[in-house]
N, C-alpha and C positions, 0 to 999 in steps of 0.2 A: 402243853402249850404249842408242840411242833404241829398238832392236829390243828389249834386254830391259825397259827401262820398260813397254814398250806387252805385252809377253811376260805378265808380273809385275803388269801394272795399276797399277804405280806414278804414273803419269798422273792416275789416278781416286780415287788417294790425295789426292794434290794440289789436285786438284779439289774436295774435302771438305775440306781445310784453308783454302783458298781463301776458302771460305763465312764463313769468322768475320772475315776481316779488314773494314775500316771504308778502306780507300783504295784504287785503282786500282796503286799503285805499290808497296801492302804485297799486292798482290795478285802485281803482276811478279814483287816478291822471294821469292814462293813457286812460283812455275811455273819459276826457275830455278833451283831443289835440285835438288842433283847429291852425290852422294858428295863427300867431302874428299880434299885430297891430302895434305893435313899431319895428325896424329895428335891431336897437342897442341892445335891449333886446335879441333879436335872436340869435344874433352873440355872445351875452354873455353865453347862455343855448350851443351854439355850441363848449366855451370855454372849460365847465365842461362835456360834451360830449366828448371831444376829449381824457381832460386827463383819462376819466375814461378807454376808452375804449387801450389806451395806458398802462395803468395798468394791465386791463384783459389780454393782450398778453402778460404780463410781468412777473405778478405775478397767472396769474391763477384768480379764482374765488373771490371775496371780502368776509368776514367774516361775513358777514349780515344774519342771522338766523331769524325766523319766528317772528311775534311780531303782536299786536293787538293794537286799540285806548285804551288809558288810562284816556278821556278825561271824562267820568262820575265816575271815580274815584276820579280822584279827586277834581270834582263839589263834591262826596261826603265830600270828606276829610274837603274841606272851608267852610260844614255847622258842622264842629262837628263830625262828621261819623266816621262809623269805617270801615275797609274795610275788609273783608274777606282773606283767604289765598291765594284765586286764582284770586283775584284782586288785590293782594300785588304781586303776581306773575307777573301780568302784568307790574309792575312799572319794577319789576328784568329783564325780559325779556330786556327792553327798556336800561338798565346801562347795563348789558352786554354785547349788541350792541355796546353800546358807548365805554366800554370799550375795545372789540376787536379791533373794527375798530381805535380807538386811538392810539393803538399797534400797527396795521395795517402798519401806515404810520408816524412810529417814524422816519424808517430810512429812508425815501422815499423822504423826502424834493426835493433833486435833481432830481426826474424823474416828478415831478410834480408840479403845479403853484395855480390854481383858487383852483381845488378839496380837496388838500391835507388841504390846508389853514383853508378850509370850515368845514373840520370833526375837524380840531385843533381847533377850534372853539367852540365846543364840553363842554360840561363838565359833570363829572360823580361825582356826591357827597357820595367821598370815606365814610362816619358815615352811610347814609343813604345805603347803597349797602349793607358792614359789617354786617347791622345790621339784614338787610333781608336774608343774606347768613344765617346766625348765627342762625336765628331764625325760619324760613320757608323752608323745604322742597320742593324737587321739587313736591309734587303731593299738595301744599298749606295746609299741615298740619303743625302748629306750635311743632318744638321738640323742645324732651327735657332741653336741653342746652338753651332753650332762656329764662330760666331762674333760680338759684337757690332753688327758693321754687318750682316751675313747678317740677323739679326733684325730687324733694324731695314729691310733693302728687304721682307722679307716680310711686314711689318706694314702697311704701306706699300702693297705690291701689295694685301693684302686691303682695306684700306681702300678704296684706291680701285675696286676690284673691286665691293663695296659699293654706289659710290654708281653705278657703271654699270650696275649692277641695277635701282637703284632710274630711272635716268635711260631703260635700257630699257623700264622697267614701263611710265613713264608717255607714250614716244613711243608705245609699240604700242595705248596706248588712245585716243590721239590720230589715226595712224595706222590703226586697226582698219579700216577700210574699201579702205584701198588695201594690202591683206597678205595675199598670199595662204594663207597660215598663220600660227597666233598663235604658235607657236615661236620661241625664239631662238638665234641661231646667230654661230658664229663662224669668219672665213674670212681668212687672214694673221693671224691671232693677232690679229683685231680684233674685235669686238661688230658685229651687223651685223642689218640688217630684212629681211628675203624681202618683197620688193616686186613688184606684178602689173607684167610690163613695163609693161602701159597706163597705170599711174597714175607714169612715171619722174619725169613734174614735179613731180608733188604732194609727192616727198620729199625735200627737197633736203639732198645728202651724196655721199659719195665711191663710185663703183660698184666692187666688189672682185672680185665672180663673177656668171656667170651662168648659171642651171639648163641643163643637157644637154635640156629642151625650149623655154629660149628664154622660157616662159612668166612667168621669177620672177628678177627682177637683186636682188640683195645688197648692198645701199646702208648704207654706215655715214651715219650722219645727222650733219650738221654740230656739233648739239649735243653730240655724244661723243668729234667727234675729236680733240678735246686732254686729254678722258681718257685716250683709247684708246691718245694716242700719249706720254703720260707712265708707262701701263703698259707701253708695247711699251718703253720706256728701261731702265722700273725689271726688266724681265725681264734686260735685257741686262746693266744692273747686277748681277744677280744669279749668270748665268751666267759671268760673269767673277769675283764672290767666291768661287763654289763651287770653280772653276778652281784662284781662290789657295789655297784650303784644301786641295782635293787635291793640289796638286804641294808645299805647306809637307809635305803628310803623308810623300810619296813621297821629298824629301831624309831625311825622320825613317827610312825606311823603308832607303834608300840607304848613311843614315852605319851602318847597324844591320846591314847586309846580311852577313858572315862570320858573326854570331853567330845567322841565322835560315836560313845554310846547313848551319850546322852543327844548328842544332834540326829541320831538318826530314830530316838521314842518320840523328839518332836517333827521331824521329817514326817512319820506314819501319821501322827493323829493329824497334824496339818493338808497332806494328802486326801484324809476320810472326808476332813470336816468340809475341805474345801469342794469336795465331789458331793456331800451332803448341798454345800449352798449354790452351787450350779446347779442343780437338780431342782431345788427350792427357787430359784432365781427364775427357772424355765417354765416351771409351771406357775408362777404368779405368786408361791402359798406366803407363809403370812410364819411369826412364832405364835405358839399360843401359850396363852393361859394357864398354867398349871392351879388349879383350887384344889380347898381340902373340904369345900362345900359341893351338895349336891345339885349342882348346876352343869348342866351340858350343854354346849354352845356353842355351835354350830353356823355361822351366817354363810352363806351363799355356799356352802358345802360342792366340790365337784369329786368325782371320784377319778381318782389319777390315773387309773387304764383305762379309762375308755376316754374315745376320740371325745375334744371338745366339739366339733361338729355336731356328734353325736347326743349331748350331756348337758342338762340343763343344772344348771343349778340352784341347791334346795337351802332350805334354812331347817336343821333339826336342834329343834331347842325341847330338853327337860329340865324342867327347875319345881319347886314348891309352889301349888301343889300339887300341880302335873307331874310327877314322876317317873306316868307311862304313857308309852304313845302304843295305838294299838290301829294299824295301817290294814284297811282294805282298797280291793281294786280288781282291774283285770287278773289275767292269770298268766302274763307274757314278761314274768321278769324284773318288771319296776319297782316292785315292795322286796324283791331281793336286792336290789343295786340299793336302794337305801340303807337297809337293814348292814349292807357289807359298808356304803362310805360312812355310817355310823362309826364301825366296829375300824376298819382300816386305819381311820385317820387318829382314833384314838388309842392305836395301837402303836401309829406312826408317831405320834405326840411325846406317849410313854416310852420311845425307844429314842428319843433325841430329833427325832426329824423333823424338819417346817410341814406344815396342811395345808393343801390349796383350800383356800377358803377367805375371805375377807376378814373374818376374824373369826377368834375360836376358844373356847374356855373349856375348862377339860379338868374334871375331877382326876387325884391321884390313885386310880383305881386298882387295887389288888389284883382283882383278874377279871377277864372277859370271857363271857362264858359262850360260846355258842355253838346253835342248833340249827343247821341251812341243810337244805338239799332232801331230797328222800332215798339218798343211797341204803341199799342193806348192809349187814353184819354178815357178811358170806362163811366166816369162820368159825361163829357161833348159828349161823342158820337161822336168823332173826329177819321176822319181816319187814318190812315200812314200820309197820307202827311201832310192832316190836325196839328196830331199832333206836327211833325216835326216843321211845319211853325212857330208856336204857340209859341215852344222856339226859334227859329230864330229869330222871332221877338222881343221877349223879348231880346235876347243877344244884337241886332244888336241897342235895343236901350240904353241900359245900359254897353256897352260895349267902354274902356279906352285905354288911346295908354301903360296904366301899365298893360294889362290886356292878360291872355292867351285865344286861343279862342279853341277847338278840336271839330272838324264835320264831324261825318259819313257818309258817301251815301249821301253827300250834293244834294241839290236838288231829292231826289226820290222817286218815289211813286208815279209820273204823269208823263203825259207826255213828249219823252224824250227830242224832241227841247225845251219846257217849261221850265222844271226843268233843262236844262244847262243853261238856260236865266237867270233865278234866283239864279243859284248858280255864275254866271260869275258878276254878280249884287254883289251879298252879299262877294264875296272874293275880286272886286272890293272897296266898303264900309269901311269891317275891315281892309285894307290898305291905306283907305286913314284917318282911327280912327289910323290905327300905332300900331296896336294888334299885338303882334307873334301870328299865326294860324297854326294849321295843320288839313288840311282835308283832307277826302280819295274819291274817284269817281272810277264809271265805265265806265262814258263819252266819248267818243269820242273827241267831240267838245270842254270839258274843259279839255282834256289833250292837244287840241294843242292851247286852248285858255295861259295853264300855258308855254309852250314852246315859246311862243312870248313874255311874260314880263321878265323881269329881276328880278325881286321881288319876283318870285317865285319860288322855290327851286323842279324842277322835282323827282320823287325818288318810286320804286317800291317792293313790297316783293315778294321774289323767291319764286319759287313753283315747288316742284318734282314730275315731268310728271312721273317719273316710277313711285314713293310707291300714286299720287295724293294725297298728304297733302303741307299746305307750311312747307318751312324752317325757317319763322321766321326770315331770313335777310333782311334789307333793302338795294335797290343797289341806289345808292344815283344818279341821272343823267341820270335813266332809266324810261322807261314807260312799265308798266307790260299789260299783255296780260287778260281776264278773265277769262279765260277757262272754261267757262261754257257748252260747249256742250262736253270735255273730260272729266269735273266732272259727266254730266250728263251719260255720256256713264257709267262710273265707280257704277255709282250708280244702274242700272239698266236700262237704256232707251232702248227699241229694238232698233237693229241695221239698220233696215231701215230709221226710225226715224233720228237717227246720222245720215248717210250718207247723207242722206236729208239737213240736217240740214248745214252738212259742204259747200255742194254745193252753199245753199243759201248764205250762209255765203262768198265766194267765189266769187260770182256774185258780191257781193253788196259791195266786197271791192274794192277802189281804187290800182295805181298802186304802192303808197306812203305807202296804208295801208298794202298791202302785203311785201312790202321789209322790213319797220319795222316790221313787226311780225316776217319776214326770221330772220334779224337783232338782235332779241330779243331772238330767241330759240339757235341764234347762242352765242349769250353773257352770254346766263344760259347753257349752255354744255360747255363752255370756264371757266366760273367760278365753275363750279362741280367739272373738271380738275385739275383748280388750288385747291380747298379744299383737293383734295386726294393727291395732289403731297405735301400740306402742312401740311396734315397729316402724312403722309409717313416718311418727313424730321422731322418734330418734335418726333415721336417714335422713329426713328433710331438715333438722337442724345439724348432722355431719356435714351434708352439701351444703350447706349457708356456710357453715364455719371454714369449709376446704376453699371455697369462694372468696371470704375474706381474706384469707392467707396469701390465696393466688395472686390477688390485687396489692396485697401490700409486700412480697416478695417481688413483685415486679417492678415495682418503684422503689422499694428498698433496693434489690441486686442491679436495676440499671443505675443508679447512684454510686452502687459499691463500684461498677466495671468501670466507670466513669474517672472514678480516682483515681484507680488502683492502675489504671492504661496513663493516667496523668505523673503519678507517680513511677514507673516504668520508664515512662519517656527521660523523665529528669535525671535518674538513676542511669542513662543511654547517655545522654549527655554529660553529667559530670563523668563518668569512667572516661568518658574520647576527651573530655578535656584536661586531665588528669595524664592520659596519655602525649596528648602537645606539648604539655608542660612539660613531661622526659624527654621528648626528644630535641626543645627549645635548649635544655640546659646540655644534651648531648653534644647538639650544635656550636653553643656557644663556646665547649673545648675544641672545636674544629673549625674555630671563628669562619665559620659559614656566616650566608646571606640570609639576615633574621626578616625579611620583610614578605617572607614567604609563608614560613610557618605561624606569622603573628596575623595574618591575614585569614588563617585557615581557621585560627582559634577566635579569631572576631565572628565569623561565617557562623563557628558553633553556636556562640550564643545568641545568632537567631534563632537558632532550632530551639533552645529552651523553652518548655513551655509555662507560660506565666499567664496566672486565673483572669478572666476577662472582667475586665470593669462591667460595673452595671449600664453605665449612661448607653446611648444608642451609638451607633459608629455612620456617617455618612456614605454612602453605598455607591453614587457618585451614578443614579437612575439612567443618567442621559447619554453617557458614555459609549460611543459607540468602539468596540474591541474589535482589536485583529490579533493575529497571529505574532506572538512577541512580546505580546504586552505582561510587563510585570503586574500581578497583583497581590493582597491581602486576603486570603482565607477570611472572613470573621469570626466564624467558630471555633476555629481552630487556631487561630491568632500567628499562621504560616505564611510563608511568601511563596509564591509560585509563579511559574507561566504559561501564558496561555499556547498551548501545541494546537488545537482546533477548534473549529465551534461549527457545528453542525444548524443541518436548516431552520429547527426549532428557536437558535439560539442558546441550545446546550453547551457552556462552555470545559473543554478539556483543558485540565490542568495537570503540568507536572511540579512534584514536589520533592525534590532528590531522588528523581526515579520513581515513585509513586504516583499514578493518576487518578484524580478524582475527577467527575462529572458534577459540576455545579450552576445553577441558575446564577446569571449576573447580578440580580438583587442580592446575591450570599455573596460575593466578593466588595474591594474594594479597587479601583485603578491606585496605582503608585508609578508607574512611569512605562517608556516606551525602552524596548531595549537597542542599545547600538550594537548595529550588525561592523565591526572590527575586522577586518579577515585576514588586517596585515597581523594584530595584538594577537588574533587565536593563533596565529601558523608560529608567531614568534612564541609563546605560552608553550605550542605543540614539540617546537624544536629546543625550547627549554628543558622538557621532560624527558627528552629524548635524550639528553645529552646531562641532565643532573646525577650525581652517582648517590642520591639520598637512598638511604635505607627503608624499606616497606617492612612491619615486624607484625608474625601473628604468632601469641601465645596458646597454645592449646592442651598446657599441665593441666590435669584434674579428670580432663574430658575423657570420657568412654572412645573407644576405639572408632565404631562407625561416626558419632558424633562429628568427631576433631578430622575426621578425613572428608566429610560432605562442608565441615568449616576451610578444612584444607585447601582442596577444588576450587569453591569459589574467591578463595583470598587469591590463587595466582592467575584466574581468569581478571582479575580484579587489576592485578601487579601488572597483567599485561597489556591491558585497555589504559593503565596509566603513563604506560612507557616506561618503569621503572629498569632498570640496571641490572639490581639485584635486590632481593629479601633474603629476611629471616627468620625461619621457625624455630620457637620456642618451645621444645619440647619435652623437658627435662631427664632423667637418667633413669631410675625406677628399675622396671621390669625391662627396657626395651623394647617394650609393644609397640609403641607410640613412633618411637626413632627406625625402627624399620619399617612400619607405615607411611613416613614422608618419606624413607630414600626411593620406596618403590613407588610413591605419586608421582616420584620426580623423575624418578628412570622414565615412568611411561611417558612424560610430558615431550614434545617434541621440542619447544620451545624453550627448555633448559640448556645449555649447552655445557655447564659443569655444575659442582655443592662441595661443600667439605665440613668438618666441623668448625664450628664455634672456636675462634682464637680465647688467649689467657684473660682478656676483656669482653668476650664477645659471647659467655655463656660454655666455654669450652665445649666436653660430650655432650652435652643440655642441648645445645641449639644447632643448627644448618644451617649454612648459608649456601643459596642457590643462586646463580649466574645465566640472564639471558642473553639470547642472541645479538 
């Protein structure tokens, strides 16, 4: 069987399926498909294939993350053992799996049956998970938190780490003269001075090393050694608590062991299956059929290594009473790529795998037998034909009416009445065994010997005479031509040679052989016709249909943008009104002057925007505008005013800062504005002189964000004349809050900040003070 794998390139299959898996061991369970022995079993693994791969179209990708055996782990755990961090990792790796994927398909019951069942199945033992979150790191270093004392000697070791810093600082400035480098170093897990051997007196402490040239001894100094040696304890301490955490984890791990061998048999298969239907998902294929009738079937067949570019796809169907198909054609290949997406896919079927194929039915075949290529028997010293026979014979004796048969250049290699004898013999034979067969010939005599039975299925690969390569179709009820003196021409043969050649060739055909070959060139230029004419029609009704699409995505999505900016706006407005309303009831505890801010929150709900009646709106045609004049947006159902109006009569409008260009038939007049100069100056010296609070919230926001929000909120504060603001920036990490103090440092216009009082946001917030 390993002969036909490697025959067939079923190996190289494999090796592409290979590629999706996420484990070493879902990788094994795919280099060891092999056909089924059981039937039932088959159609069960096609079960959990279908649904998975019903999923991946559904949902996208499965949540299956990388993961290793954990299988000598926990052999350690059941002798007593302890396991390491990054062998406690491995168990996490494995409950996380399980806990995704259990997520995975909480809600999915209904899109799925065998699969979903199967991960439910599952179990994650929430103590044992907790405890490895809580106490292991991702890189398998035990922290802090995994335990109370653990914290408490690390506090400890820092502390006094600390003060041997500071205790080093000050011998080496003390020291400096007798050192031969100002560096500090540590040698036994001690603090220690590089000292010039010459000055050993000068430092008195303990020698630990000394330099490989003799010139520099390593003296812990007396002053440090009973730090050095209360951290060399607290280390020790330490490494004994780590000890108990990991071996407490490893009994957790131990009592837990059945139920995380049982999660990692279904981790594996789940791994394969899932690499099987990404693989099945990418190439299109299909499940197939498994029959216990003599039917092969095959629709739009593609053979999975070769480019789709390249690959046309075939229909190979044997059924009653066609049992044999017997393929002729050129001699470049084509009746081998058949004969192998025959045998491959049926090989792929029997092993569990999806067929690229539209559909596929697929006797359960004993075995497949086959005969490709014209390699020798180098070891026995057998020729071509020699070696051909050699498996002929073996097939012809081991060969079953459940069995498939696939034979190249049957009979060739000798002579050619011979080898039509023998092969008219042996396709004779495995028909009267009741084998489905396909073979290919270049025969004369067994192309018209298959035209006389019924039982055999005539069928040829096209081949184009302009570019001389084939096409890769089979014409099912054709008998192909060899073209070997057109291939040879193309390849190089002088042209006297050909012409010679064609002549003989000429002579020596009948008058049957020449009308079928007329017959033949005339039914491959009639079918090239039709591919173009079927090309043609298929483009031209894609382009129609990418046309409709285009036109009704453009009226659908300018509808959606339409909304979806309308709703936007509203969402703009109720938050700023939402915010009046805070700082109205702020006010009214600092019985402030309410006719300020009730004014600002009337102003908003102009801006709301509300859907435009149908009726028409008076446009007010005659109206001659100047500069000043309030008016009505109509589309946009806004107020503005007019800043310019240029020669055309284009008028410039602003709209809280916003300007638009609009024709006066699009507005409406509403009034003239009053030019005030005493009301604005006294407005101006009102703001100047109000101490209202300005507040911008910038929790949540990413760093550059909240600081290009930042910039313009106090360019904003200071065109309003405000006093003072507040940002809002809550406590976290402190990215954020050292962000504003340094906007504010730079600003020139600050002249102080401080934090947030017991009402005011405390460390949360800042308050900035201008000039």
């Amino acid at each position: 069987m390993n002969k036909v794998y490697k025959t067939l390139e079923f190996d190289q299959i494999k090796n592409l399926v290979q590629g999706y898996c996420v484990s070493e061991q879902g990788k094994q369970h795919i280099a060891s498909l092999c056909p089924f022995d059981n039937k039932d079993e088959l159609e069960e693994q096609f079960l959990f294939l279908k649904d998975a791969m019903n999923l991946i179209r559904l949902y996208g990708r499965f949540p299956l993350s990388s993961f290793y055996s954990i299988t000598t782990s926990l052999e350690v755990t059941k002798k007593e053992g302890t396991l390491s961090g990054d062998k406690v990792n491995g168990i996490r790796y494995q409950l996380q799996n399980i806990s995704e994927l259990k997520s995975f398909v909480e809600d999915k019951e209904n899109q799925s049956t065998v699969l979903v069942k199967y991960i439910q199945e599952t179990y994650c033992p929430t103590t044992l998970y907790q405890m490895i979150i809580k106490c292991i790191d991702s890189n398998g270093v035990v922290q802090d938190n995994a335990s109370s004392e653990l914290r408490s000697i690390r506090r400890s070791i820092q502390a006094y780490e600390a003060n041997i810093r500071t205790k080093i600082t000050e011998l080496q400035a003390k020291y400096r003269d007798y050192l031969s480098q100002e560096t500090t170093s540590i040698r036994n897990d001690h603090y220690v001075l590089p000292v010039k051997a010459g000055n050993r007196n000068q430092v008195k402490g303990i020698v630990h090393a000394l330099s490989a040239s003799g010139q520099t001894m390593y003296i812990e100094p007396d002053a440090i050694v009973q730090i050095n040696n209360q951290i060399f304890q607290l280390r020790n301490d330490e490494k004994k608590e780590v000890q108990r955490i990991l071996f407490s984890i490893s009994q957790e791990i131990k009592n837990n062991a059945p139920i995380l061998e049982f999660n990692q048999e279904i981790l594996i298969y789940l791994d394969s299956l899932l690499a099987k239907a990404s693989y099945a998902t990418k190439l299109d294929c299909v499940i197939p059929t498994i029959g216990s009738t003599h039917v092969l079937q095959l629709t739009q067949a593609r053979h999975p290594l070769i480019d789709p570019k390249d690959m046309i796809a075939n229909d190979i169907v044997l059924m009653a009473p066609k049992t044999m198909m017997l393929i002729s054609g050129s001699n470049t290949g084509g009746k081998t790529v058949v004969l192998k997406t025959a045998g491959l896919l049926s090989l792929m079927a029997l092993s569990g795998l999806a067929v690229p194929c539209n559909q596929a039915s697929i006797p359960f075949f004993d075995q497949i037998f086959v005969d490709l290529g014209d390699e020798q028997s180098i070891e026995q010293s057998l020729s071509t034909f020699s070696s051909h026979m050699s498996r002929l014979v073996s097939i012809c004796e081991e060969v079953t009416s459940h069995s498939l048969v696939l034979l190249d250049e049957i009979g060739s290699g000798t002579d050619p009445r011979e080898g039509e004898s023998i092969a008219q013999a042996i396709l004779t034979h495995l028909h009267h065994k009741n084998a489905l067969t396909i073979a290919s010939t270049h025969y004369s005599g067994l192309k018209q010997f298959a035209k006389k039975e019924e039982y055999i299925q005539i069928a040829a690969v096209e081949f184009d005479q302009e570019q001389m390569c084939p096409t890769y179709r089979l014409l099912i009820g054709n008998v192909g031509n060899s073209y070997a003196i057109e291939i040879s021409k193309r390849l190089g043969l002088q042209a006297s040679i050909v012409e010679n050649a064609y002549r003989i060739k000429e002579d020596n055909l009948s008058v049957s052989d020449k009308l079928l070959e007329k017959l033949q060139d005339e039914l491959t230029t009639i079918q090239k016709q039709k591919d173009d004419l079927e090309a043609k029609i298929k483009e031209a009704d894609f382009k129609l249909e990418k046309y409709n699409q285009l036109v009704n995505g453009i009226d659908s999505q300018r509808e959606q943008i339409l909304i979806q900016a309308k709703q936007e706006a509203n969402n703009i407005y109720d938050e700023a009104k939402q915010y009046v309303d805070m700082v109205i009831e702020e006010m009214k505890t600092e019985q402030a002057k309410m006719h300020v801010p009730i004014e600002a929150k009337h102003k908003l709900d102009t801006l709301k925007h509300v859907e435009k009646k149908k009726e028409a709106v008076s446009t007010t045609p005659n109206h001659h505008y100047v500069i000043g004049d309030i008016v009505l947006l109509i589309s946009m159902n806004r107020q503005g005013e007019v800043v310019s109006i240029n020669k055309k009569g284009i008028l410039t409008i602003d709209i809280g800062g916003l300007k638009v260009n609009l024709k006066p038939s699009e507005v409406q007049f509403l009034k003239r504005k009053e030019k005030t100069k005493l009301a604005k100056s006294n407005a101006r010296s009102l703001k100047k002189t109000t101490n209202q609070s300005y507040e911008l919230n910038i929790i949540g926001q990413r760093y550059e964000e909240a600081m290009i929000h930042l910039d313009k909120f106090l360019d904003d504060a200071i065109v309003h004349n405000y006093s003072s603001v507040r940002i809002v920036h809550g406590i976290g990490s402190g990215v954020l809050r050292k962000g504003v103090r340094k906007m504010l440092d730079k600003n020139k216009n600050i002249v102080s900040y401080r934090d947030g009082g017991a009402n005011e946001g405390g460390l949360g917030a800042t308050l900035a003070y201008f000039e």
